[in-house]
N, C-alpha and C positions, 0 to 999 in steps of 0.2 A: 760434486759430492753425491749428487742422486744418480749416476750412474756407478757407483760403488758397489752395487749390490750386482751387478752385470758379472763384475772379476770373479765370485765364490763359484759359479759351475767350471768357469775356465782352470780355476786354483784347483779343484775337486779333479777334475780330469787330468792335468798334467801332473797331479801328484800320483799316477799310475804308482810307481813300488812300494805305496803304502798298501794298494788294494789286489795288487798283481799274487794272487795265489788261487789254488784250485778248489781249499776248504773254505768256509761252506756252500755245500752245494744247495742248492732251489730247485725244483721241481728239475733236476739231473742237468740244471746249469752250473757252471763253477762262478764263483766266487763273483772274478774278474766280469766276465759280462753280465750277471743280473744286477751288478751294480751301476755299468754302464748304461742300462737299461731304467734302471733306476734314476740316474742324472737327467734324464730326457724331463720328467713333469717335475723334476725340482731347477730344471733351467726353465720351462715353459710358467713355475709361479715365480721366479724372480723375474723372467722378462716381464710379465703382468705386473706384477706390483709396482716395476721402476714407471711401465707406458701410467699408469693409472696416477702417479706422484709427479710424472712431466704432463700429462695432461690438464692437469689441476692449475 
């Protein structure tokens, strides 16, 4: 079970046609990739929180 928290960036990522459009855009990115960009440090604190809960 403490690896549960691993599966939410993978679930976030393959749920692409919830986030797959071009509105709105970020600094003249669409949609789709500053969100992908975005998943990067929200996978880098679940990997930390799970190392930091198995380490204990």
């Amino acid at each position: 079970m403490k690896y549960a928290l691993l599966g939410l960036p993978c679930a976030i990522a393959l749920a692409a046609p919830l986030y797959n459009s071009i509105e709105p855009k970020l600094f003249g990115f669409p949609f789709f990739f500053w969100s992908q960009l975005a998943l990067i440090p929200l996978t880098v604190v679940c990997v930390l929180v799970v190392y930091i809960g198995v380490r204990r």
